[in-house]
C-alpha atoms as a printed R data frame, in Angstrom:
    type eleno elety resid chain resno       x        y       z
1   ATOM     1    CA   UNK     A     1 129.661 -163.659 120.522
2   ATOM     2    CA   UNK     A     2 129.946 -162.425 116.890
3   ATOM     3    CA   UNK     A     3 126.818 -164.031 116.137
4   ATOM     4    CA   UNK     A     4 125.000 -162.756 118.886
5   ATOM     5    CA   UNK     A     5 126.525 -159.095 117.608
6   ATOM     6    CA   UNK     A     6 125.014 -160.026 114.363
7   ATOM     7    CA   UNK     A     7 121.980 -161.195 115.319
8   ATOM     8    CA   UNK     A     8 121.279 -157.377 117.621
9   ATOM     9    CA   UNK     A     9 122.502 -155.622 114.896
10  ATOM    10    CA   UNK     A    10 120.217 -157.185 112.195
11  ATOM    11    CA   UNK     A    11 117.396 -156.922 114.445
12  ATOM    12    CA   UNK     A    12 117.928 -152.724 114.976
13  ATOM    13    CA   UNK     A    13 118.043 -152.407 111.029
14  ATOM    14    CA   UNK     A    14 115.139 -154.727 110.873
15  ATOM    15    CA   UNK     A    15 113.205 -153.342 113.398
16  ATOM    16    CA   UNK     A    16 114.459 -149.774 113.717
17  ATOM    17    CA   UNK     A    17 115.794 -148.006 110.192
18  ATOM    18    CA   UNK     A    18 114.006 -146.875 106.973
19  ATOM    19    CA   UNK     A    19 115.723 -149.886 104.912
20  ATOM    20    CA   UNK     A    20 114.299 -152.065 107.506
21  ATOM    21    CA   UNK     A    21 110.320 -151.372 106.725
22  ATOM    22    CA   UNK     A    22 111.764 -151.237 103.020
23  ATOM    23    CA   UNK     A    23 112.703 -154.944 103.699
24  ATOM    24    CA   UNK     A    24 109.540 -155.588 104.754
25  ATOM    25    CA   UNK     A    25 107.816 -154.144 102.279
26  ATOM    26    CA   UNK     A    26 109.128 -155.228  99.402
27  ATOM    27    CA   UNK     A    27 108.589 -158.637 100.889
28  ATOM    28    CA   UNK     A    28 105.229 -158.310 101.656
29  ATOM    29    CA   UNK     A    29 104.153 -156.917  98.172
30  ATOM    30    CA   UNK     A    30 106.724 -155.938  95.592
31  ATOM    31    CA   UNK     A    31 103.955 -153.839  93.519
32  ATOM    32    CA   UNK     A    32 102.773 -152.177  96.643
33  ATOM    33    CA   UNK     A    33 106.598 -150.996  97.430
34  ATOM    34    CA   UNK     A    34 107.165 -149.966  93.924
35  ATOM    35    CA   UNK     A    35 103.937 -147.869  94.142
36  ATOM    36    CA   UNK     A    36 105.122 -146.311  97.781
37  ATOM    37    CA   UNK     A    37 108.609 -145.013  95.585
38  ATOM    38    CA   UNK     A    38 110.526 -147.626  96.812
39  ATOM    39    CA   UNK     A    39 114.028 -148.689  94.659
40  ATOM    40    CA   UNK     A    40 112.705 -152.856  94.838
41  ATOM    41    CA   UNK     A    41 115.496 -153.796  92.826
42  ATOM    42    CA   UNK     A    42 118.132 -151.763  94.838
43  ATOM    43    CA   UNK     A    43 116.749 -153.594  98.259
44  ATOM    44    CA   UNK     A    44 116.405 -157.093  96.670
45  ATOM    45    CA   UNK     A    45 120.359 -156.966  95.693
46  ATOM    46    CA   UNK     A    46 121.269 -155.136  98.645
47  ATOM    47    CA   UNK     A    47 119.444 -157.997 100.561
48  ATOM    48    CA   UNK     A    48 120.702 -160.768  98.762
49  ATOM    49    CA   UNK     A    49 124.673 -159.150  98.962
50  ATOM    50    CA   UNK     A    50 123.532 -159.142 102.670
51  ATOM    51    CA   UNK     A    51 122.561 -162.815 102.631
52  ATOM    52    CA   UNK     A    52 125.694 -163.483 100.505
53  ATOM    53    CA   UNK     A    53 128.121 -161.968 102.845
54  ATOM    54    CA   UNK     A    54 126.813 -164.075 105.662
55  ATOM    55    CA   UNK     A    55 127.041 -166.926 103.393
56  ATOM    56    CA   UNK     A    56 130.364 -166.441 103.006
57  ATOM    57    CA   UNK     A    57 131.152 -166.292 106.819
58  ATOM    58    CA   UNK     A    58 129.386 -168.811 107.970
59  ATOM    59    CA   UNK     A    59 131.798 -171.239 105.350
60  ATOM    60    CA   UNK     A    60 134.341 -169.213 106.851
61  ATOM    61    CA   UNK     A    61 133.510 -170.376 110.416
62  ATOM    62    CA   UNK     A    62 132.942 -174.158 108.959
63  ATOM    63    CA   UNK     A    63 135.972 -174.392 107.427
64  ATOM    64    CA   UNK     A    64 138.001 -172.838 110.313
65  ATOM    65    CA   UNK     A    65 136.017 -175.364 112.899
66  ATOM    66    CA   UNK     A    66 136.589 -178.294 110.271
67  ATOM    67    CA   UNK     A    67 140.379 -177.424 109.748
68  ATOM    68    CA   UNK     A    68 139.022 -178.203 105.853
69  ATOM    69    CA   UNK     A    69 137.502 -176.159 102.816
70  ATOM    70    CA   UNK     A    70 135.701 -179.196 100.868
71  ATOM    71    CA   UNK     A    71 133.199 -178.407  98.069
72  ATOM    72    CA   UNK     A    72 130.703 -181.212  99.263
73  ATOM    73    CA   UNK     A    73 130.650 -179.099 102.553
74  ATOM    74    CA   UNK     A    74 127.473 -177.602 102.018
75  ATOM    75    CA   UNK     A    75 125.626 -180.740 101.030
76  ATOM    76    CA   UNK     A    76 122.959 -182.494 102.803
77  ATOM    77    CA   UNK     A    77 120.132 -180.728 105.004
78  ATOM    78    CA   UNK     A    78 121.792 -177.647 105.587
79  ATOM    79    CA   UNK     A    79 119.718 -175.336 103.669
80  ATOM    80    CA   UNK     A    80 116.159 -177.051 104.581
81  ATOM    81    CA   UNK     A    81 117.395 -176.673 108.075
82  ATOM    82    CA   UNK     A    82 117.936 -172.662 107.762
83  ATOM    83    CA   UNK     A    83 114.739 -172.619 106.226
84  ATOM    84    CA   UNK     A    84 112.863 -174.630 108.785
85  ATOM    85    CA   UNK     A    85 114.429 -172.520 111.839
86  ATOM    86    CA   UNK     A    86 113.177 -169.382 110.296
87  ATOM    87    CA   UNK     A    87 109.648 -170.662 109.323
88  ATOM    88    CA   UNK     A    88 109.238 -172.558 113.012
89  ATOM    89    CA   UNK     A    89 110.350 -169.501 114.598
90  ATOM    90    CA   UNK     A    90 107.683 -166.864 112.636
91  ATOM    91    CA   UNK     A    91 109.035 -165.491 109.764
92  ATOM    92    CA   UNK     A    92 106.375 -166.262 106.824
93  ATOM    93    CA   UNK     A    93 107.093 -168.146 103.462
94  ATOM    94    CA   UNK     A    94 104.889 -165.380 102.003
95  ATOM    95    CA   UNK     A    95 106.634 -162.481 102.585
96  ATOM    96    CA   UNK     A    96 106.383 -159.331 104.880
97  ATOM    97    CA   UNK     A    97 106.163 -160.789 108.579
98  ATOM    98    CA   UNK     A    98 109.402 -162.034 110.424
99  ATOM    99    CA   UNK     A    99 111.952 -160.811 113.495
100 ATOM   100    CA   UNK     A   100 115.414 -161.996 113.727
101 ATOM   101    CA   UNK     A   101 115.150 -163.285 117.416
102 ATOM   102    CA   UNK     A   102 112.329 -165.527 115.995
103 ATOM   103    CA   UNK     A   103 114.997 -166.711 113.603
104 ATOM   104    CA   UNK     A   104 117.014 -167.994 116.538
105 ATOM   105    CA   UNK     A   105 114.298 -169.262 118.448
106 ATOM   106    CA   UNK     A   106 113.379 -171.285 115.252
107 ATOM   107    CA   UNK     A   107 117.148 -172.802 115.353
108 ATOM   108    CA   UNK     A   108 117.039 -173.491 118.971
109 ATOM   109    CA   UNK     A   109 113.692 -175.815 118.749
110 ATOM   110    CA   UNK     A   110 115.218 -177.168 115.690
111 ATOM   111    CA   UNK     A   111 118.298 -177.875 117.079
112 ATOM   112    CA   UNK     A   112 116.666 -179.409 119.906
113 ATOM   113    CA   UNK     A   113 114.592 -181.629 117.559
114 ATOM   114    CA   UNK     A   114 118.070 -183.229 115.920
115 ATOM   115    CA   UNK     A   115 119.594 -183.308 119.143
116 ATOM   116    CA   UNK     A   116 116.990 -185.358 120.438
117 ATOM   117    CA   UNK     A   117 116.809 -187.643 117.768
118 ATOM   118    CA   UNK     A   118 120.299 -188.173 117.671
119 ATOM   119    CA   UNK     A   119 120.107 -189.497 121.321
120 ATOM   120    CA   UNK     A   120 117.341 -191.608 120.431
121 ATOM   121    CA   UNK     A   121 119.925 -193.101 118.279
122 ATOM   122    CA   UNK     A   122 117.462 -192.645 115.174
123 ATOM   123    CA   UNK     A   123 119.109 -192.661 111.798
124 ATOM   124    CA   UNK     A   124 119.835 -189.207 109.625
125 ATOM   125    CA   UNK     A   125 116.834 -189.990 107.072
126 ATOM   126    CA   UNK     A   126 114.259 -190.222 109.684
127 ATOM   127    CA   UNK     A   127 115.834 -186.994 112.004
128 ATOM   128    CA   UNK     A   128 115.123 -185.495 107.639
129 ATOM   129    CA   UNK     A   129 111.690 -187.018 107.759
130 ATOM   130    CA   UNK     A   130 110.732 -185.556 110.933
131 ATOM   131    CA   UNK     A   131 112.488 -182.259 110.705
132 ATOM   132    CA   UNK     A   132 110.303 -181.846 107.286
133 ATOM   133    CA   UNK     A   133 106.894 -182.651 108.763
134 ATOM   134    CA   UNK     A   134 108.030 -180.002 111.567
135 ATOM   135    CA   UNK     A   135 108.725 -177.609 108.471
136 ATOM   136    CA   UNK     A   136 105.174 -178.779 106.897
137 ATOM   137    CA   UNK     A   137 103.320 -178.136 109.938
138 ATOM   138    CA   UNK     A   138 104.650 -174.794 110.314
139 ATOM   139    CA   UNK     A   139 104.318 -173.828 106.450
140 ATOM   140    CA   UNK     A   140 100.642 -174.706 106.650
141 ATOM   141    CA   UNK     A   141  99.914 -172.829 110.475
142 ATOM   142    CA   UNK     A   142 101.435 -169.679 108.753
143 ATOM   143    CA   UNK     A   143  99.119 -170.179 105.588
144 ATOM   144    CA   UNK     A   144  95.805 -170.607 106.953
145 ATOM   145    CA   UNK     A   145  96.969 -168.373 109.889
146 ATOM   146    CA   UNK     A   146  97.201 -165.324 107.000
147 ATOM   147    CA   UNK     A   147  93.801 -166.943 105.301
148 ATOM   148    CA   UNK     A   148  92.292 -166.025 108.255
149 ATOM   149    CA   UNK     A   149  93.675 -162.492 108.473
150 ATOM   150    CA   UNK     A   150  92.651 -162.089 104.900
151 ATOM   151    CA   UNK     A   151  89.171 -163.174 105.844
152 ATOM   152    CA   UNK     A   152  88.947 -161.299 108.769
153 ATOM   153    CA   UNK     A   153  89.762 -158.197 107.219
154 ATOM   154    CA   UNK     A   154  93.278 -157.955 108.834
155 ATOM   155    CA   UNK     A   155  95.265 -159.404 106.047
C-alpha cells in the first residue's frame, strides 16, 4: 500500500506540478533548462535527495523483511534490475521521456522474466544473461526509436 501511495504521488508531481516539467526538462537538455531560467543544480540535488530518501526506505523495508541489516545486502543484480524495469517500461536512457506507472509496468514484466526462469529451474547467471539482453533490446528500441524522431523532425 505505501508503495502504491508512492508510486500516485510521484506520478501527480511528475505529471501535474511545475517541478515536475522542471524534471523533465532538465533531463531532456540541461542547457535548454538553464536557458528557460531554470535552477538545474537546485532540481538535480533535489532529485537525487529524492532518489536518496527512497533509497533509504527501500533498505529499510529489506532489512525489516530480512530481520538483518548486512552491508553485502545490496550486492548482486539489484541495481541493473531497477534500471532494466524503468528502461523496459519507457522511461529513456537519454533523458526527458518517462511516467512512473511505466516504471512499474517495467518491474512487473521483469519480475515476470526472473520468475519464470526461476521455475525453469535455470541458474542466477543465465536469469543475468537474459535479463541483460532484455535491457539491450530495450536500450537500443528507445535509441533508434528517438533517431527516428530526430529524423523525422519530431525529436
Amino acid at each position: 500500500m505505501l508503495f502504491l501511495a508512492a508510486l500516485v504521488i510521484c506520478d501527480f508531481v511528475l505529471r501535474r506540478t511545475s517541478y515536475g516539467r522542471k524534471i523533465f526538462a532538465v533531463g531532456g537538455s540541461i542547457e535548454a533548462a538553464r536557458r528557460a531560467g531554470i535552477s538545474v543544480p537546485a532540481i538535480r540535488i533535489s532529485v537525487f535527495a529524492i532518489s536518496g530518501g527512497f533509497g533509504a526506505l527501500s533498505g529499510l523495508f529489506y532489512a525489516g523483511w530480512s530481520f538483518s541489516a548486512q552491508e553485502s545486502a545490496g550486492q548482486g543484480a539489484w541495481l541493473m534490475l531497477a534500471i532494466a524495469a524503468a528502461v523496459i517500461g519507457g522511461t529513456s536512457l537519454f533523458g526527458g521521456r518517462g511516467k512512473a506507472w511505466s516504471a512499474l509496468l517495467g518491474m512487473l514484466v521483469i519480475q515476470s522474466i526472473t520468475t519464470g526462469l526461476q521455475l525453469l529451474g535455470l541458474q542466477s547467471d543465465v536469469e543475468y544473461m537474459i535479463t541483460a539482453v532484455v535491457l539491450l533490446a530495450a536500450v537500443v528500441i528507445d535509441s533508434v526509436s528517438r533517431r527516428t524522431q530526430k529524423a523525422s523532425g519530431r525529436g
